[in-house]
Steps between C-alpha positions, in 0.01 A plus 500: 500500500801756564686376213152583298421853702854613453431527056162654598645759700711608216224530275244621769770746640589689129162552424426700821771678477457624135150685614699728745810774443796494444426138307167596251726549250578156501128451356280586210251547725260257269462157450606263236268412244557144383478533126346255209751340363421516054358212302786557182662167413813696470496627886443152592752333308766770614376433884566095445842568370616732789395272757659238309844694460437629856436141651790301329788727540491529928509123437808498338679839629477288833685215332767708356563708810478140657777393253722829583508431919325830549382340787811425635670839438671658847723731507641790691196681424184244429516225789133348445505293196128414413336863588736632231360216309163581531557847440678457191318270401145743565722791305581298157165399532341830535702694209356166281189615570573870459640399166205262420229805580746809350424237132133397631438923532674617123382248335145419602390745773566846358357401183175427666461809682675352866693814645693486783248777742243262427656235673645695828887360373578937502656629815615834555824591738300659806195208486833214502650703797157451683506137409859450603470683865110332530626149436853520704281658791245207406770180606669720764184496713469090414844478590481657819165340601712168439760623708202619780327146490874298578518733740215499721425182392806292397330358135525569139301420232647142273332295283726150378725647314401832507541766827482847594719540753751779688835568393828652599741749292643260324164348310426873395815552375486206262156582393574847412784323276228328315180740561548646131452160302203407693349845440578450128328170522214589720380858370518353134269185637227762632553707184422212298259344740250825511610773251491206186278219632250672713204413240303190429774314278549316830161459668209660444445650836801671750501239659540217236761736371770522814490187597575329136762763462655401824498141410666592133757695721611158665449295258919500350614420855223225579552309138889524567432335872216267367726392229772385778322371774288280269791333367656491788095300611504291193882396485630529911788711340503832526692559184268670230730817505809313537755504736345881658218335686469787701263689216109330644565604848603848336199544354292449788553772692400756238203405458270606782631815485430563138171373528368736747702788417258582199212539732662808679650653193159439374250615805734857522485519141091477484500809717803734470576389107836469589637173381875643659403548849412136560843377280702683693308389826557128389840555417668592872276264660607221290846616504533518856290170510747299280823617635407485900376107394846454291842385665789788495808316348867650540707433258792301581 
């Protein structure tokens, strides 16, 4: 139930504070309109292919950063070998799709009268400024409530593999390391998530619509742990990905995380339409989250 409460007090938390000074700049001050997606042949077909493109390469951009040891990479300066994974991993993954959607917009969009207002992806300097001090001020009130509850209580919020938990110096120090590949990754996930797919392509009511999209969002990592742990069922040898048979368990722990990190992009989205206040929110929490659950390796 804490683990739960603690992601709804992020959400919960941003959207009261965007109805009061200094942080209403943070917010349109409207809500999202969830739009109807068109009935052209072409739209569809160009939709199929980027979720295609955008579904296959995570699969293997995993495998070849798999192949490279990035998660074995420590050094004088990055001593946690799978966050820096995951957020490299999240990074090549996110320019793909800014790549995939920069083609999907010149080619298809703009010709069929799409502009970029129309779908809230605009943000001026002052309104990101709001955003940035609304969404830091967001997670340093959740971090210090987590710090208040071990405190007065001596608990923290875990789930299997997953916990939210205190932290000393060091943890923040190696999560500020790594803080600006997960925001890469996580503010292009909401962008995508409600500024492109916030219509009834994916579900014909809201929401239909977040909760397919947050099951397309883990879909790469569940296939590429599905794919090992069956084998590993069918055969008794955990071999499918050769001799790394570290890359299932890998792909476990992402999971959760991207699942329900859609739905508070999605539910601050609906009512400030900004898709950047929840990315960024998502980003340190999942940041800090990763590296205080990660071992801190010196190098020899």
């Amino acid at each position: 139930m804490g683990f739960v409460g603690f992601f709804m007090f992020l959400a919960c938390m941003a959207l009261l504070l965007v109805q009061y000074e200094p942080f209403s700049g943070a917010s349109a001050g409207e809500n999202a309109v969830m739009r109807q997606a068109g009935d052209q042949k072409e739209g569809k077909l160009w939709l199929g292919v980027c979720l295609l493109a955008n579904t296959v390469f995570p699969l293997l951009s995993a495998l070849i950063l798999f192949h490279f040891k990035v998660d074995k990479v420590v050094n004088g300066f990055f001593m946690q070998g799978m966050p820096l994974f995951y957020g490299v991993w999240g990074t090549v993954n996110a320019l793909f799709v800014i790549l995939t959607t920069v083609v999907w917009y010149q080619c298809y969009a703009k010709k069929n009268g799409i502009s970029l207002d129309s779908i809230d992806l605009k943000i001026s300097a002052a309104h990101l400024g709001k955003t940035v001090a609304t969404a830091l001020t967001v997670t340093g009130l959740a971090l210090t409530l987590l710090f208040v509850v071990k405190f007065f209580f001596n608990t923290d919020f875990r789930l299997l593999y997953w916990a939210v938990r205190p932290f000393n110096a060091r943890r923040l120090l190696e999560s500020l390391k790594l803080l600006p590949l997960f925001m890469v990754a996580y503010v292009t996930a909401s962008v995508f998530i409600n500024c492109l797919n916030f219509n009834t392509s994916f579900g014909k009511t809201e929401k239909k619509n977040i909760v397919v999209l947050s099951l397309l969002n883990i879909l790469s990592p569940f296939i590429l742990a599905a794919l090992g742990y069956g084998y590993f069922l069918a055969t008794g040898v955990n071999s499918f990905y050769g001799t790394n048979n570290q890359i299932s368990d890998w792909m476990v722990p992402p999971l959760l995380l991207l699942f329900i990190t859609p739905f508070i992009t999605r539910a601050i989205y609906r009512k400030t339409k900004n898709p950047y206040l929840g990315g960024i929110i998502n980003a340190v929490i999942v940041t800090i989250m990763t590296c205080v659950n990660a071992q801190i390796v010196f190098p020899t």
